[in-house]
OpenMM code with the backbone's topology and positions (N, CA, C; nanometers):
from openmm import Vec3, app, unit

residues = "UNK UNK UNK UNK UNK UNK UNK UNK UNK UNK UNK UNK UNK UNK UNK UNK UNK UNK UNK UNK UNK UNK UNK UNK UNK UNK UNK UNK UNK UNK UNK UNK UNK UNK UNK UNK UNK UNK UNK UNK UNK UNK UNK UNK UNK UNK UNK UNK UNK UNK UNK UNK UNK UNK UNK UNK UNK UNK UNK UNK UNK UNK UNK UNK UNK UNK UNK UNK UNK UNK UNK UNK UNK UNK UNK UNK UNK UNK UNK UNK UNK".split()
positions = [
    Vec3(9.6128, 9.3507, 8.5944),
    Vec3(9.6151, 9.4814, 8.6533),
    Vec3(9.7261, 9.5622, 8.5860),
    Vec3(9.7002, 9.6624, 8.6174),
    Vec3(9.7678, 9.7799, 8.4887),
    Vec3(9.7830, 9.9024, 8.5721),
    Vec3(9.9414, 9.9573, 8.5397),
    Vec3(9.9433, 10.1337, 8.5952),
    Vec3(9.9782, 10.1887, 8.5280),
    Vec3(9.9108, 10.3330, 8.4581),
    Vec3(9.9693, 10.4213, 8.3883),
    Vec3(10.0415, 10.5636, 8.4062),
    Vec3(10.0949, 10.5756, 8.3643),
    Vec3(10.1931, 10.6564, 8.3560),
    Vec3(10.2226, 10.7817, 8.2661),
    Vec3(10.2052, 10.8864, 8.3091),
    Vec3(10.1732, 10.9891, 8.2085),
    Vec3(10.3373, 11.0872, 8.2651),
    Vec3(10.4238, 11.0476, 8.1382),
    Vec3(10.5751, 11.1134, 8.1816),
    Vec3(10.6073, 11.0092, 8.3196),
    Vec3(10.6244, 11.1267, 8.4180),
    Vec3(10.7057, 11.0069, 8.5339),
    Vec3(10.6015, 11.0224, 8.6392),
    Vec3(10.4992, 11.0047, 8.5828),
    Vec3(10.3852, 11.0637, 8.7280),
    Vec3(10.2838, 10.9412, 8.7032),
    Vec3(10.2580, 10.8767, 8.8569),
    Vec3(10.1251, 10.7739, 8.7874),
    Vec3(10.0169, 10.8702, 8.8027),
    Vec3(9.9451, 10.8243, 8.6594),
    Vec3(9.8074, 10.9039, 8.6653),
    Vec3(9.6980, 10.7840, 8.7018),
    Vec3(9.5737, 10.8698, 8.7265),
    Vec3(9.4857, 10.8026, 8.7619),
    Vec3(9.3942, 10.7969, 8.6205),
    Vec3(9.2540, 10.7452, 8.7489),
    Vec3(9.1545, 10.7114, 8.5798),
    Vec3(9.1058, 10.8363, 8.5651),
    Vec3(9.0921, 10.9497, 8.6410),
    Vec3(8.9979, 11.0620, 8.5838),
    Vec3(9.0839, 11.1875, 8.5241),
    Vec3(9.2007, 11.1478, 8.5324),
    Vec3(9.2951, 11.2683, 8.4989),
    Vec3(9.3139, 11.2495, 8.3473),
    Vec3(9.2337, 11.1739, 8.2181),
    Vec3(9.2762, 11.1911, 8.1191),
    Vec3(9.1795, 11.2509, 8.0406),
    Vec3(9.1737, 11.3583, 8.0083),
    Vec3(9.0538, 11.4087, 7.9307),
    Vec3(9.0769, 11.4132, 7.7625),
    Vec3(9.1886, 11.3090, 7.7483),
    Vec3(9.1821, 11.3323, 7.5480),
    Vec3(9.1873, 11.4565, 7.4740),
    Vec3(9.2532, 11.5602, 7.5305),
    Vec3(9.2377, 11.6873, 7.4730),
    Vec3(9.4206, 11.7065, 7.4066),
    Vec3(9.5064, 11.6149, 7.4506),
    Vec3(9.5990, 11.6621, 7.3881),
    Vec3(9.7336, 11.7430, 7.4191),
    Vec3(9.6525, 11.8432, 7.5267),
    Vec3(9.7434, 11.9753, 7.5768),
    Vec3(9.8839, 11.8982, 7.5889),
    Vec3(9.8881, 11.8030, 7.6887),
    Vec3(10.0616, 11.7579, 7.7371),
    Vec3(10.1455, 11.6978, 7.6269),
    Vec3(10.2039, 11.6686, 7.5962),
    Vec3(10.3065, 11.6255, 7.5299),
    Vec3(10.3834, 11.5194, 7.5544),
    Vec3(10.3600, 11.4497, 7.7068),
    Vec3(10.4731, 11.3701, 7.7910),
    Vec3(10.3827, 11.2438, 7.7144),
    Vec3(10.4782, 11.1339, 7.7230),
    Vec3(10.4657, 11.0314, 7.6958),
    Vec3(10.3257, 10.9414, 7.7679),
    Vec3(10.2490, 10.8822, 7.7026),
    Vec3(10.2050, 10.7497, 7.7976),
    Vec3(10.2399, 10.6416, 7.8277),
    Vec3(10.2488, 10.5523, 7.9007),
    Vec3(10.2928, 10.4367, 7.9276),
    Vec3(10.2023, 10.3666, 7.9993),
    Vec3(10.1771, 10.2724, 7.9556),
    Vec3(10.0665, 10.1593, 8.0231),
    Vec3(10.2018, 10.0472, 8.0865),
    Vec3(10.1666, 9.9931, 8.2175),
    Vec3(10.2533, 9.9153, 8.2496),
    Vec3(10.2066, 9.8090, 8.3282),
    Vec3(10.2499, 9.6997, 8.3190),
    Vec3(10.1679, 9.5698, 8.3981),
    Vec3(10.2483, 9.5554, 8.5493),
    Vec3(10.1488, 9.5370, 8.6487),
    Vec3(10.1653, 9.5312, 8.7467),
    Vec3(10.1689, 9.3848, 8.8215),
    Vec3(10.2629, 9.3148, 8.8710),
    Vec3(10.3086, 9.2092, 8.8780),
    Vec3(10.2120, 9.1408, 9.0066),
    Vec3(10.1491, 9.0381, 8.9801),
    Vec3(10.1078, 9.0034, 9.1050),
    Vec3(10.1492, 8.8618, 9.1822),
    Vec3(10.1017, 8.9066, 9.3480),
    Vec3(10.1841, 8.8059, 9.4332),
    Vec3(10.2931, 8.8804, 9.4648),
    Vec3(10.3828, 8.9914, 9.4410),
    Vec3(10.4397, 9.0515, 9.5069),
    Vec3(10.4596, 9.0928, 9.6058),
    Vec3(10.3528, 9.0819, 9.6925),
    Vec3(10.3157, 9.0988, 9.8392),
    Vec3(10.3436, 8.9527, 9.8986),
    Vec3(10.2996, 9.0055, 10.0727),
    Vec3(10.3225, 8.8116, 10.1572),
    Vec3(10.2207, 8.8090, 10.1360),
    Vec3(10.1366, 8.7976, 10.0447),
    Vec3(9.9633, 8.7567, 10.1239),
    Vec3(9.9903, 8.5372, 10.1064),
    Vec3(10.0909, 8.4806, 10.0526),
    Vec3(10.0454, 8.3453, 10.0311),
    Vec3(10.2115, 8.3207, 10.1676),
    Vec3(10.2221, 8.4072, 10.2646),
    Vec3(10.2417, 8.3465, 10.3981),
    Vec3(10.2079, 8.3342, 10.4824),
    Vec3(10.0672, 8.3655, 10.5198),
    Vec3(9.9680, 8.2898, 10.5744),
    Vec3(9.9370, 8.1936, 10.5577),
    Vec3(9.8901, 8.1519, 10.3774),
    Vec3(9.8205, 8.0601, 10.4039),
    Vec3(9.9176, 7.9481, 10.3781),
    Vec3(10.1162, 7.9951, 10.3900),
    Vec3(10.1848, 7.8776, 10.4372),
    Vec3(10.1508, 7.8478, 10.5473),
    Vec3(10.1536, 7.9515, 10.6589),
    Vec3(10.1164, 7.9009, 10.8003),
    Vec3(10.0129, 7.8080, 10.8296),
    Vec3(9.8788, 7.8837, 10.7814),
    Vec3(9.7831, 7.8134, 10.8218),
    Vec3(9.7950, 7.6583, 10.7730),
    Vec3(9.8615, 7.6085, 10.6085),
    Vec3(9.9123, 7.4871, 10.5586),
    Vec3(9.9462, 7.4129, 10.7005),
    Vec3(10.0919, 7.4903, 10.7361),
    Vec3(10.1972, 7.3881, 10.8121),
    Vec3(10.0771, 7.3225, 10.9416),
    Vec3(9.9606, 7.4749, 10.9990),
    Vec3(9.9047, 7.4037, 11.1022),
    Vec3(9.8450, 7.3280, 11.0570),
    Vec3(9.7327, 7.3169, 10.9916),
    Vec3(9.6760, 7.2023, 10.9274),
    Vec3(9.7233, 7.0923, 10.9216),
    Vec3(9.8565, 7.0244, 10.8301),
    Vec3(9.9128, 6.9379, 10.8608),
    Vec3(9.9766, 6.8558, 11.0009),
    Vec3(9.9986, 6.9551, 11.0886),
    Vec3(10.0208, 6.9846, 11.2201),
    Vec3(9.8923, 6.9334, 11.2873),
    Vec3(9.8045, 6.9511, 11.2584),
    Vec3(9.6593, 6.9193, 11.3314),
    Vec3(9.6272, 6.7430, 11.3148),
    Vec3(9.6674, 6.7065, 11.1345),
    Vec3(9.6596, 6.6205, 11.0969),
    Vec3(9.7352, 6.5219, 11.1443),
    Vec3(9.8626, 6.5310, 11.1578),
    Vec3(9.9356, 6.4054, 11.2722),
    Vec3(9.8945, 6.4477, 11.3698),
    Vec3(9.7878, 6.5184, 11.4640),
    Vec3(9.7924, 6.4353, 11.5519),
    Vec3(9.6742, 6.3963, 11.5984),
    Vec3(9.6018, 6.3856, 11.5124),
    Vec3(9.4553, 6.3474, 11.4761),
    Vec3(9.4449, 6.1666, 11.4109),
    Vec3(9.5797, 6.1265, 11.4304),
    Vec3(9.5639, 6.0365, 11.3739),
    Vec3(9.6629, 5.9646, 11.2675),
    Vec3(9.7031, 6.0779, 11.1919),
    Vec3(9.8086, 6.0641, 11.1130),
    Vec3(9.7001, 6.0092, 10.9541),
    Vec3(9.7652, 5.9142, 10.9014),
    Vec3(9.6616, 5.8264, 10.7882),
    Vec3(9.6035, 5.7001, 10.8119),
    Vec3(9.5953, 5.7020, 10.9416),
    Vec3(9.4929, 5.5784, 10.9538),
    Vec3(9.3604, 5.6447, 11.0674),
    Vec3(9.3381, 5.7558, 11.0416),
    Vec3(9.1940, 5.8344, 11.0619),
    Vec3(9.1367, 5.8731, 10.9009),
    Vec3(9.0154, 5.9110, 10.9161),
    Vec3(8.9617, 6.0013, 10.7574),
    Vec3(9.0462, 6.1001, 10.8309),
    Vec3(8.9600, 6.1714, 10.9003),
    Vec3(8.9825, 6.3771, 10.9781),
    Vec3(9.1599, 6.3442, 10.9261),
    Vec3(9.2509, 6.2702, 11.0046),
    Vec3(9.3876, 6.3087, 10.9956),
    Vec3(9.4430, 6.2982, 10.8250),
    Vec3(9.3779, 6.2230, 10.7654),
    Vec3(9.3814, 6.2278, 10.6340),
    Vec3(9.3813, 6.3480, 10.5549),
    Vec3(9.2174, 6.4287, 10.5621),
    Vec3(9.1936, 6.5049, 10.5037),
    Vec3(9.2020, 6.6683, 10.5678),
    Vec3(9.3076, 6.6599, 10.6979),
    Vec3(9.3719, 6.7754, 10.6933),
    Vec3(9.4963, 6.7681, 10.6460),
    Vec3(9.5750, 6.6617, 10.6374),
    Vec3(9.7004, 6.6055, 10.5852),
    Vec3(9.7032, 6.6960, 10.4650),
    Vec3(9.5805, 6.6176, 10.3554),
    Vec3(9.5781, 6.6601, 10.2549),
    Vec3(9.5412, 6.8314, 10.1929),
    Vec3(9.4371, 6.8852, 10.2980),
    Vec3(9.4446, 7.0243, 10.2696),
    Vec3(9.5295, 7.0902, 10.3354),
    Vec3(9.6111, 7.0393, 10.4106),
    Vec3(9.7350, 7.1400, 10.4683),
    Vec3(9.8024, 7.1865, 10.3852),
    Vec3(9.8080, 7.0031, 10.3263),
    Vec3(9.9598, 7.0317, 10.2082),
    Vec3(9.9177, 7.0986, 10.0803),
    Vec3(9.7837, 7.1473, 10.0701),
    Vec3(9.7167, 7.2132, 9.9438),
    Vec3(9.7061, 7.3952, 9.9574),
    Vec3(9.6686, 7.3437, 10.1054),
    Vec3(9.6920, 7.5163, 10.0993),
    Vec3(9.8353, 7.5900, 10.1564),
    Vec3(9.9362, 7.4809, 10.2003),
    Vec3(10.0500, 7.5217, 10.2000),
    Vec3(10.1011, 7.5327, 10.0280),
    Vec3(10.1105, 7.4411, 9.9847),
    Vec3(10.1430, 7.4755, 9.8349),
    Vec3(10.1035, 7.6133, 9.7981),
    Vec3(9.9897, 7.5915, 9.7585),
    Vec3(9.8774, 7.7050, 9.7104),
    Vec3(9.9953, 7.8606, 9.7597),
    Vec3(10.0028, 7.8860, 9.8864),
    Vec3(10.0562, 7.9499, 9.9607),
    Vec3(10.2208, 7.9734, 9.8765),
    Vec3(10.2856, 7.8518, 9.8905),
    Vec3(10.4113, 7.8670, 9.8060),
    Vec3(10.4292, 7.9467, 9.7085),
    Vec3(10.3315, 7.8737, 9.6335),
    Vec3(10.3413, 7.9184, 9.4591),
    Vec3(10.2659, 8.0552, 9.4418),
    Vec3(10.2370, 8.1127, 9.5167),
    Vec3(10.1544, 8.2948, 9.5510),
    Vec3(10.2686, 8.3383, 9.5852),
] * unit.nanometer
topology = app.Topology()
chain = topology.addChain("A")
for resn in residues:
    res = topology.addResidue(resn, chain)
    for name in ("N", "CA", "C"):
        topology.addAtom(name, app.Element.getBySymbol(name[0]), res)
């Protein structure tokens, strides 16, 4: 994802018609992502998951197993966002 920049103003996509008139600089600039909370949810939802998983059993159920294991996947997942 990308924002441009025409002088100190973000422009949009229909404001460039290639004709020249302005003079101000362009600048294309990359827009960083994950900057937002969106991956603290899906820490939360992780921790419940795991949370669900002990007490379902812990690792001597499958179910407590394999929320164990996607808790801790989509808590990660979540981290590293």
């Amino acid at each position: 994802m990308f924002s441009v920049f025409c002088g100190k103003r973000n422009a949009g996509e229909g404001e460039f018609d290639m004709q020249g008139s302005d003079n101000s600089d362009i600048r294309i600039v990359p827009l960083i992502q994950g900057s937002k909370q969106a991956g603290l949810f899906q820490v939360v939802l992780g921790v419940a998951l795991v949370i669900g998983g002990l007490f379902t059993g812990g690792t001597s159920s499958v179910v407590g197993m394999g929320l164990l294991g996607a808790g801790a996947a989509v808590g990660l997942g979540g981290v590293v966002q």
